[in-house]
PLY file of the C-alpha trace (Angstrom):
ply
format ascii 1.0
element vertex 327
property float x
property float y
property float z
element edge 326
property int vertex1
property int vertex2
end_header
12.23 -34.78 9.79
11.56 -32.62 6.33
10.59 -29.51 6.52
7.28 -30.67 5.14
6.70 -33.01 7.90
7.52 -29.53 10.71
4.79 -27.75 8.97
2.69 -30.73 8.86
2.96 -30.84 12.76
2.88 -26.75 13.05
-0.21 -26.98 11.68
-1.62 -29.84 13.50
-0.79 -28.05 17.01
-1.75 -24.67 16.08
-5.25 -22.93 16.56
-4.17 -19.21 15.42
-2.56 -18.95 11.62
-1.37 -15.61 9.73
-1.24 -15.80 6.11
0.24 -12.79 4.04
1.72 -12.87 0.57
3.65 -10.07 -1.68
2.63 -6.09 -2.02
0.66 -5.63 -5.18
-0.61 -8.73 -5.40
-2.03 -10.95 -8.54
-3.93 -14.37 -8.89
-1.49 -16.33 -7.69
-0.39 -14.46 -4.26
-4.12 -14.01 -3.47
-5.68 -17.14 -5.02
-2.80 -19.59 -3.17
-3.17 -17.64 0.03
-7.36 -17.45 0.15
-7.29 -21.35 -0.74
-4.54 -22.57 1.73
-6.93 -20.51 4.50
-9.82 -21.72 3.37
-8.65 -25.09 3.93
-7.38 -24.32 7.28
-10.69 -22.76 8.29
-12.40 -25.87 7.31
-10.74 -28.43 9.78
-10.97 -25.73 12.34
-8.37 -23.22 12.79
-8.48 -19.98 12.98
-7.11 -17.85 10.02
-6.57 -14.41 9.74
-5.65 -13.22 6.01
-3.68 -10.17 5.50
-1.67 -8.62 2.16
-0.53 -4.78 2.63
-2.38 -3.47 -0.54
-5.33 -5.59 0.53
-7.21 -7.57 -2.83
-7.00 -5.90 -6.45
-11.03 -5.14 -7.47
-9.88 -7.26 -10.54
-9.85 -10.22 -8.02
-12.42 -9.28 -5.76
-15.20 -11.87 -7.33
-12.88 -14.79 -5.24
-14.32 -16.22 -2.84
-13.36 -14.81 0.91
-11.37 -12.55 -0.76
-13.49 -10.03 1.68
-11.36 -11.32 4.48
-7.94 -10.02 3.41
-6.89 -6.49 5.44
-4.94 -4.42 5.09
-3.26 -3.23 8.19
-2.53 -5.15 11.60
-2.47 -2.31 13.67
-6.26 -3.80 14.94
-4.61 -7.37 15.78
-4.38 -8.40 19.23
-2.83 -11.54 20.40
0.18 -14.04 18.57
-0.10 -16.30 16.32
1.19 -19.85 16.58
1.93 -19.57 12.64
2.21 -17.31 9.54
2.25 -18.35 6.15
3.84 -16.33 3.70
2.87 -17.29 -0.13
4.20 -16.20 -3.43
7.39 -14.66 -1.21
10.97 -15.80 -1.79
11.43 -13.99 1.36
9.27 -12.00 4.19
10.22 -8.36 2.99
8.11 -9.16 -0.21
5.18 -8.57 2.34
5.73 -5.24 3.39
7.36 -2.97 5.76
4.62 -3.11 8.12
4.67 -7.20 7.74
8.17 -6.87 9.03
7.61 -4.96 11.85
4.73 -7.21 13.25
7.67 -10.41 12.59
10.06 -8.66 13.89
7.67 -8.08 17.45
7.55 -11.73 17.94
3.96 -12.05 17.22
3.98 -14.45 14.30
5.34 -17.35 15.66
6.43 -20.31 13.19
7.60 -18.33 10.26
6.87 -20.61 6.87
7.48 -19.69 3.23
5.07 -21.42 0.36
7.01 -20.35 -3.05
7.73 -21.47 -6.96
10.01 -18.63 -7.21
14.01 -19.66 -7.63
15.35 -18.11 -4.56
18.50 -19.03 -1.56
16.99 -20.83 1.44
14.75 -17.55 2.74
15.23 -16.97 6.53
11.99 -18.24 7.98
11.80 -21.10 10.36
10.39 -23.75 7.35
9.81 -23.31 3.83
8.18 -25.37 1.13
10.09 -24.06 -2.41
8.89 -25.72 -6.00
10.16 -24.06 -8.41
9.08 -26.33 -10.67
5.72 -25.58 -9.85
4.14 -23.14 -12.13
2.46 -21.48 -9.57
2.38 -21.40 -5.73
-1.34 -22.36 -6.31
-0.11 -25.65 -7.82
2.18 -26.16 -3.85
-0.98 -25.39 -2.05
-3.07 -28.07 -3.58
-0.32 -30.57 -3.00
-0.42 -29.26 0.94
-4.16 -29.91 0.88
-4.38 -33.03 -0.20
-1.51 -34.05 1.90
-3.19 -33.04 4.82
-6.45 -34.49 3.41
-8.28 -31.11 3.58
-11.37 -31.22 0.75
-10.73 -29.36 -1.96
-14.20 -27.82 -1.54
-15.60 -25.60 -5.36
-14.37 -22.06 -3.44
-10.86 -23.63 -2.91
-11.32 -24.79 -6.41
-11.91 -21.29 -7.52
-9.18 -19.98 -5.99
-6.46 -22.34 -7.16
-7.79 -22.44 -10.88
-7.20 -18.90 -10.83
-3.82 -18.50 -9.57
-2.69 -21.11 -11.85
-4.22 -19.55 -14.39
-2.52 -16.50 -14.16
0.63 -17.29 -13.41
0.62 -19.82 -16.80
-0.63 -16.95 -18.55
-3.80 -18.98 -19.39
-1.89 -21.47 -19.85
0.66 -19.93 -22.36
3.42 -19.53 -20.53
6.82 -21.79 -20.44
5.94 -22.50 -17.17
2.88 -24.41 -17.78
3.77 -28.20 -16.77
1.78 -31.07 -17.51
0.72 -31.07 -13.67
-0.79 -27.81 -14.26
-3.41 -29.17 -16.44
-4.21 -32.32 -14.44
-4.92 -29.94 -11.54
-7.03 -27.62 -13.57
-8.86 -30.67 -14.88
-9.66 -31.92 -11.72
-10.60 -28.33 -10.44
-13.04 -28.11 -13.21
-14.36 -31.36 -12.20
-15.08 -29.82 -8.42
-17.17 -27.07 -10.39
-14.49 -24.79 -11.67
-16.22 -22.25 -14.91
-13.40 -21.76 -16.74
-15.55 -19.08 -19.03
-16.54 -17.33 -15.75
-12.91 -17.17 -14.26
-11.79 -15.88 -17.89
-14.68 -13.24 -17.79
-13.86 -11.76 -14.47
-9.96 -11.65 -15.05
-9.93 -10.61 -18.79
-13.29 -9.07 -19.60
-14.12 -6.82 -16.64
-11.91 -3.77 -17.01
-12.67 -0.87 -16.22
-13.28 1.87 -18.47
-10.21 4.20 -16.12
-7.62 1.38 -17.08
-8.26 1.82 -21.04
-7.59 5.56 -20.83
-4.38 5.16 -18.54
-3.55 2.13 -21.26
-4.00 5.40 -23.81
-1.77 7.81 -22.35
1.11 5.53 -21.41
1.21 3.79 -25.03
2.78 6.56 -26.88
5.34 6.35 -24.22
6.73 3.28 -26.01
10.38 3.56 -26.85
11.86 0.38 -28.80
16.06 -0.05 -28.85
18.91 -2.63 -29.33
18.31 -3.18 -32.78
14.70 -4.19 -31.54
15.48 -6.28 -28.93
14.34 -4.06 -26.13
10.71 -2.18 -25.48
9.58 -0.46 -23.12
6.26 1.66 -21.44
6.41 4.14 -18.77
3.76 5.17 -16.68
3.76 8.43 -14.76
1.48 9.29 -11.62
-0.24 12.63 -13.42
-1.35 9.67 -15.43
-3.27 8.28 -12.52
-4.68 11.91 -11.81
-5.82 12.26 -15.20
-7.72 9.04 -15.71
-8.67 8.54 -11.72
-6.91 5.22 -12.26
-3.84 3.45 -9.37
-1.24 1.07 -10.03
-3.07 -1.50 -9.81
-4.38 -1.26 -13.15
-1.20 -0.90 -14.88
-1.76 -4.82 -14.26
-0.47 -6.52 -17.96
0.68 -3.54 -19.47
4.06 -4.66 -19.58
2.57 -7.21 -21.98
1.68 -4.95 -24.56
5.99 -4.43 -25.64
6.44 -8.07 -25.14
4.06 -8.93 -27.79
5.84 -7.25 -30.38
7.81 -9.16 -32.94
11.49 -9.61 -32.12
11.60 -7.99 -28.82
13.38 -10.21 -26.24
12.66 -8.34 -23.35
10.09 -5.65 -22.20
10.20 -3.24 -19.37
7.53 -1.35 -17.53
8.71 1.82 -15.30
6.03 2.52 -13.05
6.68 6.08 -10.75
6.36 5.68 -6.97
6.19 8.28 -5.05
9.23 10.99 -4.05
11.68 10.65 -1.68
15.32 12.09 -0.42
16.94 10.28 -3.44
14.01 11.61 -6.04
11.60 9.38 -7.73
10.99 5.74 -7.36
10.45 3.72 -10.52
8.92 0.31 -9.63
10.06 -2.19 -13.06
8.46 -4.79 -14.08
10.57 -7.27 -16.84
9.35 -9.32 -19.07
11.48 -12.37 -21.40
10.44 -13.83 -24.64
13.46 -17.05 -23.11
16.86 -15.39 -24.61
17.09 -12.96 -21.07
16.74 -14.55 -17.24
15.43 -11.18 -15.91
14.91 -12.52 -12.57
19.24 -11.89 -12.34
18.37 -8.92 -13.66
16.00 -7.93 -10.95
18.23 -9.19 -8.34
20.99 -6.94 -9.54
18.62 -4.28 -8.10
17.01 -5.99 -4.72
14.38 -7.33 -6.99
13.74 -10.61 -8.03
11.43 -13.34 -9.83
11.26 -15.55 -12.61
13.53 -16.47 -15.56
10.62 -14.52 -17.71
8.92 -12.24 -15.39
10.46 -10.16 -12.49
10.93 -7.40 -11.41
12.74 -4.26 -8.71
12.60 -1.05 -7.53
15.19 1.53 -8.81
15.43 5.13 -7.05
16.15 8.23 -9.55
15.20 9.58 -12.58
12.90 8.14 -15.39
16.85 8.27 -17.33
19.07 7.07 -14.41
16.22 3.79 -14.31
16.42 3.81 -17.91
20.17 3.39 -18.27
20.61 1.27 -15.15
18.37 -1.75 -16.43
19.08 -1.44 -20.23
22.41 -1.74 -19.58
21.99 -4.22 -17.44
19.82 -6.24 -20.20
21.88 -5.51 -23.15
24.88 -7.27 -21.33
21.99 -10.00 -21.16
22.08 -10.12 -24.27
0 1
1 2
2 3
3 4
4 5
5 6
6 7
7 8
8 9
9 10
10 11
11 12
12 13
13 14
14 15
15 16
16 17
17 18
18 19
19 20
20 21
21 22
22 23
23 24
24 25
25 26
26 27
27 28
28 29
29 30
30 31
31 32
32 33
33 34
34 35
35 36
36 37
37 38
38 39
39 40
40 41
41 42
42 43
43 44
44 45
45 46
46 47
47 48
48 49
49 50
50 51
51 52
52 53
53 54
54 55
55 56
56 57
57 58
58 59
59 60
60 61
61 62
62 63
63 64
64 65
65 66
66 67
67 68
68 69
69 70
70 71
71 72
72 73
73 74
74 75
75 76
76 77
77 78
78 79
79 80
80 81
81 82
82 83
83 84
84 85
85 86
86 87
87 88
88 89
89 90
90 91
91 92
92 93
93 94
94 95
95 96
96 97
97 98
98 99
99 100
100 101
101 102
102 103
103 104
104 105
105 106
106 107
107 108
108 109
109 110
110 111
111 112
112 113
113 114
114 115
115 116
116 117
117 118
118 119
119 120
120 121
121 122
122 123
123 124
124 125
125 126
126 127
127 128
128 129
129 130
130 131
131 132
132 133
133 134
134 135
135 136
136 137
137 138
138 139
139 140
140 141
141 142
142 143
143 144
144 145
145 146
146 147
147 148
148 149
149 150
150 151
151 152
152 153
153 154
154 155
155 156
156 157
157 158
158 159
159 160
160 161
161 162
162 163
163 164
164 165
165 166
166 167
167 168
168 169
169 170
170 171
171 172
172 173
173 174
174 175
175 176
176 177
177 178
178 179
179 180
180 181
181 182
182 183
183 184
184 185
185 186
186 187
187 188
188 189
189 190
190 191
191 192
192 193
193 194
194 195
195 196
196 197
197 198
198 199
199 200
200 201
201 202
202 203
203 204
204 205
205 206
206 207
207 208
208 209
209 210
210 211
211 212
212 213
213 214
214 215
215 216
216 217
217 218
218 219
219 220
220 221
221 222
222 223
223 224
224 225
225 226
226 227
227 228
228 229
229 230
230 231
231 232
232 233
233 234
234 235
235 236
236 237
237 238
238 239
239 240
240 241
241 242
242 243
243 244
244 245
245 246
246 247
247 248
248 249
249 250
250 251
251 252
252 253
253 254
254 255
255 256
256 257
257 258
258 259
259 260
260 261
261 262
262 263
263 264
264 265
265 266
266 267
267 268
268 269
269 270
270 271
271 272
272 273
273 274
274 275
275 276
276 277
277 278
278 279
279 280
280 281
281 282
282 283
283 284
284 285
285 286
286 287
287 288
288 289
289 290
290 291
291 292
292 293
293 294
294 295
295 296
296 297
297 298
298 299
299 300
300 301
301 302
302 303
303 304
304 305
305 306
306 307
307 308
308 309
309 310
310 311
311 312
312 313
313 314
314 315
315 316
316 317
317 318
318 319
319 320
320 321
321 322
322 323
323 324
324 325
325 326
């Protein structure tokens, strides 16, 4: 029996479902895991959505997106199943995630993932990565099991595919990934809507953070390289968070003839100093997802991503040399 065919079964059996997905989240972690629920919830089960940094308020117009918390301290009971989406393996969830596994309470572990990864250690797993987006493995779940794709699954699916193709821009973008969309659009997607809320609805704190962490742009290796830092007086100054450092790594990616762009993000202080979260970005010539393993991180060939303890330099020097080896 496939792995498929377990989960298949798991979920015929089972009442009581987890689903959780990666800290910081985007469209795809919370869009895959809000539709694959949804669906659940409509032939019956009950579902009960958590991600540690709850939803981004860029992704709060989804639909049941009010569900997702943020802490299980106020859980009671087990759970026949948990889903974990957009993970290559459960630590992506979260320390407290790993506690609450690690009590016996989740029963059936399952990873749903497009990310290139080893077999993760859960009980099943469903990995495509030729999928270009965990959105895209959810749909096929749903209509395997039959489940309606009702318009608020729609809306959920369009949008993680849509981010994770980079409206459809991306590499990544498969012919399958259209097909879907069409169809989803046929179910009562608004692609102008979905483009409105994800694109056009920033707020006015994440243009003055985007102001004081452009200057910070540094450019080396004959070009090649370019790269942003933000810096948590930043957030102080322009009462912004993380989360809306969301697609600033973009802005050194777009210029001409860099390969690959870096974001270093300060976390917060600890016995080995700061914490830079990095986010890596590849125009093709770099697979920074080996970069980001070489530091517990991970991802795709063109977008990954790690956490690096130190200084602003030691980060700096640790993953440009690592990419100038690259390439």
């Amino acid at each position: 029996m496939s792995d498929l065919e377990k989960i298949l079964s798991v979920i015929s059996s089972g009442k009581r479902f987890l689903i959780t997905s990666h800290e910081n989240p985007d469209g795809d972690a919370i869009g895959s895991m809000l539709a694959l629920g949804s669906g659940l919830e409509n032939i019956g089960k009950d579902v009960v959505y958590y991600n540690k940094d709850g939803v981004p308020s860029l992704l709060r117009f989804l639909p049941h997106g009010e569900k997702v918390i943020s802490s299980l301290d106020g859980i009671h009971g087990d759970f026949y199943a948990t889903f974990i989406v957009d993970c290559t393996d459960t630590g992506r969830a979260g320390e407290e995630f790993e506690d609450f596994k690690n009590s016996g309470r989740c029963g059936v572990t399952i990873i749903i993932d497009h990310h290139k990864t080893s077999k993760p250690s859960v009980d099943f797993y469903i990995l495509d990565p030729s999928a270009s987006s965990t959105g895209m493995i959810v749909y096929s779940l749903l209509k395997t099991m039959s489940i309606e794709i009702t318009p608020e699954i729609a809306k959920n699916l369009y949008t993680s595919i849509l981010v994770d193709t980079g409206s459809f821009r991306y590499s990544n973008t498969v012919p399958e990934a259209f097909e879907i969309a069409r169809e989803l659009v046929e179910l009562g997607v608004k692609p102008s809507e979905i483009s409105q809320a994800l694109y056009e609805s920033e707020p006015l704190g994440k243009l003055k953070l985007l102001g004081y962490v452009l200057p910070t742009l540094e450019v080396t290796e004959n070009g090649h390289i370019a790269s942003l830092v933000v810096k948590r007086d930043m957030f102080k100054i322009t009462g912004t968070s993380k989360e809306d450092t969301e697609g600033f790594v973009n802005f050194p990616r777009c210029i001409n003839g860099v390969e690959v762009a870096v974001l270093f993000r300060e976390e917060g202080i600890n016995e080995d100093g700061a914490g830079w979260k990095i986010s890596l970005r590849s125009k093709g010539k770099v697979n920074v997802a080996e970069i980001g393993e070489m530091f517990g991180g991970g991802g795709h060939e063109r977008a990954a991503g790690c956490l690096i303890n130190g200084t602003l330099a030691e980060a700096k020097r640790l993953v440009y040399s690592a990419i100038k080896e690259a390439l």
